[in-house]
C-alpha positions as CSV (number, residue, x, y, z in Angstrom):
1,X,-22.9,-17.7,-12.3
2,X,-22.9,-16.2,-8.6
3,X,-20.0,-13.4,-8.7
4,X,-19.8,-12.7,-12.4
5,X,-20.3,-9.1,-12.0
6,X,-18.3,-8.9,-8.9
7,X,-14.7,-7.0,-9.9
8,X,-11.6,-7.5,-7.8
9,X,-9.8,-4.2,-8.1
10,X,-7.3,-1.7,-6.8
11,X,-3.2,-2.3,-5.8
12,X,-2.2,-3.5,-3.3
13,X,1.9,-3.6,-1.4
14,X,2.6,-6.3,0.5
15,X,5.2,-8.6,1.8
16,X,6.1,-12.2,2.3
17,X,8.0,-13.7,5.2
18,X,10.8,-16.0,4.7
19,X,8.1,-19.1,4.8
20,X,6.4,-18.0,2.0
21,X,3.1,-16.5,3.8
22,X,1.5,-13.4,2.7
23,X,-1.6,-11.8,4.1
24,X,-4.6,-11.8,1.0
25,X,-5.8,-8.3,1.2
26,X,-9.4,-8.1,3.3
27,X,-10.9,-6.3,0.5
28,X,-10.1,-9.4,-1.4
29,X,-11.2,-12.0,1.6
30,X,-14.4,-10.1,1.5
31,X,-14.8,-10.5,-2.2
32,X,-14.4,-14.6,-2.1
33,X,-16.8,-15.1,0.8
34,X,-19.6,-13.0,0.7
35,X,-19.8,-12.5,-3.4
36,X,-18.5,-16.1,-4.1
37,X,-19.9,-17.8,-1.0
38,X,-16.4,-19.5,-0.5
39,X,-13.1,-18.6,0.8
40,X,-11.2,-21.1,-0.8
41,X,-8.9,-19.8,-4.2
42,X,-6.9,-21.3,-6.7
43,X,-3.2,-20.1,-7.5
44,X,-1.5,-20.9,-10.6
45,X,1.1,-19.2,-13.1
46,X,-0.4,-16.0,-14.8
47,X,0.2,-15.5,-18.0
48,X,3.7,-14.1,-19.1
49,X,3.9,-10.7,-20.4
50,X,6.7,-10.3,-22.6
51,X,8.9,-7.5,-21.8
52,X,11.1,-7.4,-25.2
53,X,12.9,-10.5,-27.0
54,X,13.5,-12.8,-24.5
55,X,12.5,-11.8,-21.4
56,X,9.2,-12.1,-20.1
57,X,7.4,-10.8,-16.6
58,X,6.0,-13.9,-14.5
59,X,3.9,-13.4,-12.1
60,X,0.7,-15.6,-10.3
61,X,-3.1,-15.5,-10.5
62,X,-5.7,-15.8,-8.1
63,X,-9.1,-17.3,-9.2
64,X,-12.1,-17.9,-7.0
65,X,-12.9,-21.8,-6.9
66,X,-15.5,-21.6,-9.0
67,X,-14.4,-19.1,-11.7
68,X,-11.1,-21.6,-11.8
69,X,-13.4,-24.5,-12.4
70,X,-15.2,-22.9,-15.7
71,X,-11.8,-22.2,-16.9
72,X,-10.5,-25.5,-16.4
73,X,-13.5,-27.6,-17.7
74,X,-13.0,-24.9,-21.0
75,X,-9.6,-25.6,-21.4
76,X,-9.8,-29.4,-20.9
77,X,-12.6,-29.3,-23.5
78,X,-10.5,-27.2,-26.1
79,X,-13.0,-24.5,-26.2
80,X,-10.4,-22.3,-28.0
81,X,-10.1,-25.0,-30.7
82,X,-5.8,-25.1,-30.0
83,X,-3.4,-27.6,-31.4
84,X,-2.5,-30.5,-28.9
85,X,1.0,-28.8,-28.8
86,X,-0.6,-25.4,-27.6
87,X,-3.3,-27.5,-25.2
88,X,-0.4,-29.3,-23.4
89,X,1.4,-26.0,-22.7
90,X,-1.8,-24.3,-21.4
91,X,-1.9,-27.4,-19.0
92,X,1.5,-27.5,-18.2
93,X,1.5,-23.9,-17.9
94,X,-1.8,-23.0,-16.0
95,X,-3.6,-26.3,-14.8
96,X,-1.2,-28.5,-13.6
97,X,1.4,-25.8,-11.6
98,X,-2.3,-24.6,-10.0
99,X,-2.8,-25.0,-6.2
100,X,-6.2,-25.1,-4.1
101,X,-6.1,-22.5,-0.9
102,X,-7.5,-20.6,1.6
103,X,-6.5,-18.2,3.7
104,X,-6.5,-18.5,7.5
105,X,-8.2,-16.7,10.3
106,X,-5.6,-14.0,10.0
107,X,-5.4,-13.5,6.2
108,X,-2.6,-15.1,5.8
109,X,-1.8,-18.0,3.2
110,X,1.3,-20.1,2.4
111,X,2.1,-19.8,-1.5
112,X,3.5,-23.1,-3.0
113,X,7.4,-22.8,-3.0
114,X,7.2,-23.6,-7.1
115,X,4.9,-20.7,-8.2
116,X,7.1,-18.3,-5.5
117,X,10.1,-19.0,-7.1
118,X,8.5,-18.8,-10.5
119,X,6.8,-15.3,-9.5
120,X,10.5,-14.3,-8.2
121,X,8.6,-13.3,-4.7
122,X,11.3,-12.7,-1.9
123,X,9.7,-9.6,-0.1
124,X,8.0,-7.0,-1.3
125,X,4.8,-7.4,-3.4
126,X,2.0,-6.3,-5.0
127,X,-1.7,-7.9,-4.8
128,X,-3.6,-6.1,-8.4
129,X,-7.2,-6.5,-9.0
130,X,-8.0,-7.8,-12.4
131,X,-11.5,-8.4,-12.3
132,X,-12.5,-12.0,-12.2
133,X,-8.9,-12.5,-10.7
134,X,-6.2,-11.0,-9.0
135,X,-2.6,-11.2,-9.9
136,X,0.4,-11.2,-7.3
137,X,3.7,-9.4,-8.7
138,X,7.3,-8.8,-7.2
139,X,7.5,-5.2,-6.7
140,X,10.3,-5.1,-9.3
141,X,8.5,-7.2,-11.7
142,X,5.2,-4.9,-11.6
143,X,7.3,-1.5,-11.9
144,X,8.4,-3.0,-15.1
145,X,4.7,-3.9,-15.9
146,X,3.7,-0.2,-14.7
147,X,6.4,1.6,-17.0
148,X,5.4,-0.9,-20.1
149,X,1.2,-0.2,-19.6
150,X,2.1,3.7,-19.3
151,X,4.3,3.2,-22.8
152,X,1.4,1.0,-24.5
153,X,-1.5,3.4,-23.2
154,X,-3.4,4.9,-26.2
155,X,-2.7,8.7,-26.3
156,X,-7.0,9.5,-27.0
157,X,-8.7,7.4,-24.0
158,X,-12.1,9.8,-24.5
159,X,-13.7,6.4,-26.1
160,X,-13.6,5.3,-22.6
161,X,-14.3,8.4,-20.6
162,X,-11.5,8.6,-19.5
């Protein structure tokens, strides 16, 4: 597949207006079209992180057009062999809240009023490269995330080189 080995990465802050616009990072613009050969993206819910009992972080993915199509056609096939309860939460979950865009000749992109309110986005955000995706957090949301990752991080990351 064109792009497989391409690697959205780094953090990014941003902001959204009171319309619900935010500006993709270039980095990221750059990534679609020239790796990808198409600007166009797919927004949907990412998948919750739980932060303890009941509460979970909600946030949104980003998925190039084509990466989003091999992950639809899976799903819809029942690749991962799941119940018809757990295949009509991944659609009602992932598929069906998902959105085709692309940005315009500034950057900028209108996120769908339902996955805004569901990622809690008002005003400040962050745009964080997750390989074949990108996820969009609230800034509070993601300093949760950032403050759980740092408590989950092995203490011996040599296997890694790190």
């Amino acid at each position: 597949m064109v792009g497989q080995d391409v690697i959205f990465g780094g953090e990014n802050p941003s902001t959204i207006d009171a319309k619900g616009r935010t500006c993709i990072p270039a980095k990221y613009r750059d990534v679609l079209a020239q790796a990808f050969g198409d600007e166009r993206f797919v927004i949907t819910k990412a998948q919750p992180i739980k932060f303890g009992e009941e509460s979970y972080a909600r946030g949104l993915s980003v998925f190039p057009v084509g990466v989003w199509a091999e992950i639809k056609s899976k799903a819809l096939a029942n690749e991962g062999g799941y119940t018809s309860l757990q295949l009509d939460s991944i659609k009602r979950q992932f598929l069906n809240p998902a959105e085709e865009c692309c940005a315009d000749k500034l950057g900028r992109v209108l996120i769908p009023t339902a996955l805004r309110v569901h990622a809690g986005l008002e005003r400040d955000m962050w745009f964080v490269g997750m390989g074949r995706r990108f996820d969009i957090w609230s800034r509070e949301t993601y300093d949760r995330l950032t403050t759980q990752d740092e408590k989950n991080l092995p203490t011996d990351l040599t296997a890694i080189g790190l």
